[in-house]
N, C-alpha and C positions, 0 to 999 in steps of 0.2 A: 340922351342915353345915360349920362354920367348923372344928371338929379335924379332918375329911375333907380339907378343904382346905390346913390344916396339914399335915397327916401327907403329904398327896401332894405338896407344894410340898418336905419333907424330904428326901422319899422320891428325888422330882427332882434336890436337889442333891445328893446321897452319886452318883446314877448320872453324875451331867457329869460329866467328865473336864476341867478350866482347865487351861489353857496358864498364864494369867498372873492373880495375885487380881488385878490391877485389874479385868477380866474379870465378876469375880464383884460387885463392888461396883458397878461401873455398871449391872449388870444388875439386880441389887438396886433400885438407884436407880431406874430405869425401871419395875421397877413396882411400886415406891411409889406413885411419881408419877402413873402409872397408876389405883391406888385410892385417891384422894383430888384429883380432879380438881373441883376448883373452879373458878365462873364469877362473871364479874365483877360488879358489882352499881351500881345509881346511888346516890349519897350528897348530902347536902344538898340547899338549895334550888335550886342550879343544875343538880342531878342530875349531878355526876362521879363518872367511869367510877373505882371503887375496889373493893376486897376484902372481904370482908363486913364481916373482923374489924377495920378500919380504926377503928371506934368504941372498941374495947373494950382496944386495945393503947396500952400507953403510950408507944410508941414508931412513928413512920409516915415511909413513904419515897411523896417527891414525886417524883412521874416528870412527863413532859410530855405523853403520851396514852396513849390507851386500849390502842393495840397495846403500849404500854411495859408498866402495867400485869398485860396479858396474859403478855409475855414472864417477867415477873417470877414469874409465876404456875406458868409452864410449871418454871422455876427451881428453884420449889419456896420461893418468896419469898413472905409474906402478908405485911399491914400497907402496900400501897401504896395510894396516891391518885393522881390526874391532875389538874394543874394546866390543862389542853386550853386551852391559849393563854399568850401573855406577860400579859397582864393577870393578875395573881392574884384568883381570886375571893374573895369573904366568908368562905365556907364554909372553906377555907386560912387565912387569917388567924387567924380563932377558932379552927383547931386548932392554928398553932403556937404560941399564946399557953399551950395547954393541954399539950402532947406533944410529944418531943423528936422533928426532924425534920433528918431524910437528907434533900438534894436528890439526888438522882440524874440527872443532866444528861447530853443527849448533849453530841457533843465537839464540836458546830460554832458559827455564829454564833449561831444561834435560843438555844442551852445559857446560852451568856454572855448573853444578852440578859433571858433569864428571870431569871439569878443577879441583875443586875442589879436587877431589878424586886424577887425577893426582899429584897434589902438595904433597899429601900426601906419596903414593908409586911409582909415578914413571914419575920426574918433565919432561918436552920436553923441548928443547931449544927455540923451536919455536911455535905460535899459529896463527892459521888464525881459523877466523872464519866467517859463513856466515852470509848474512843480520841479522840484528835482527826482527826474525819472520821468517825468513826461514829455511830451512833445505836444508843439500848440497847434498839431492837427487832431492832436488825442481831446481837446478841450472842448467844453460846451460855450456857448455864448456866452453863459454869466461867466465861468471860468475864463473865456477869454477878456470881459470889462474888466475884472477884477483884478486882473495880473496888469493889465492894463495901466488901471489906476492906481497899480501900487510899482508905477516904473519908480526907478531910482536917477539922480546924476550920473552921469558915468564915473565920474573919480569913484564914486561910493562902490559901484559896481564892481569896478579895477580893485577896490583894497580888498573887496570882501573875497576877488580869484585868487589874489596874489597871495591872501593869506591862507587859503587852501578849503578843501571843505572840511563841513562844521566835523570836529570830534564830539563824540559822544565823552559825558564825562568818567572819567576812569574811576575804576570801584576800588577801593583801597585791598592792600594785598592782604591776605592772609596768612600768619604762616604758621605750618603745621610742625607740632611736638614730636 
């Protein structure tokens, strides 16, 4: 059943006709993602919303809930967890002690307030986080690779809270006769 299926999925592409490969690979990508749709699962004592494979990878990305999670998933992302609050649970703690750990943060107050609380019990090696003003359930798949792949160390991450956000630069004063 599975060569039927091959052969007529071949079969299908030789008869499109693309305009453009990007064309061809997003569609690809679609259904991939399609056959291999996975649901999210509860993990630890506090039961948060994570990936199956969350146990077994040696590498986990903290997201801040469950729709995060999910997005991550739609992405084609495994290896996430949900921190589902500022408070960091147990269950978090004991795995960044164990497994190098993404925070993946949105880009608003709640983002920074969590980092925060990270630094305190339970620092990540790395940070990515979304737009400022978004949230990484708000994001498309490439928007989630992208932010992805442009995580930071955490010290970097820490200097750039500590020093507050960006100012616009200021317009020199004018002043009236």
């Amino acid at each position: 059943k599975l060569r039927r299926i091959q052969e007529r999925a071949k079969e299908l592409m030789r008869d499109w006709h693309v305009k453009e490969h990007h064309d061809i690979e997003v569609m690809l990508e679609q259904v991939g993602q399609e056959s291999k749709k996975i649901e999210p699962v509860h993990y630890g004592r506090e039961r948060l919303t994570a990936t199956p494979d969350v146990s077994t990878r040696p590498d986990i990305i903290l997201v801040e809930g469950r729709a995060d999670v999910i997005s991550l998933l739609r992405a084609g992302i495994s290896g996430s967890i949900a921190v589902e609050g500022v408070k960091i649970p147990k269950t978090i703690r004991e795995l960044a002690r164990k497994k190098e750990v993404t925070a993946f943060l949105d880009g608003d107050r709640g983002g920074d307030l969590i980092l925060r609380e990270l630094n305190q019990v339970a620092r990540p090696k790395y940070v990515a986080r979304a737009p400022r003003g978004s949230e990484v359930e708000e994001l498309d798949p490439y928007q989630i690779k992208a932010a992805l792949e442009a995580k930071v160390p955490f010290e970097e991450a820490w200097a750039a809270l500590q020093a507050g956000p960006e100012q616009p630069p200021q317009q020199p004063q004018v002043e009236e006769r």
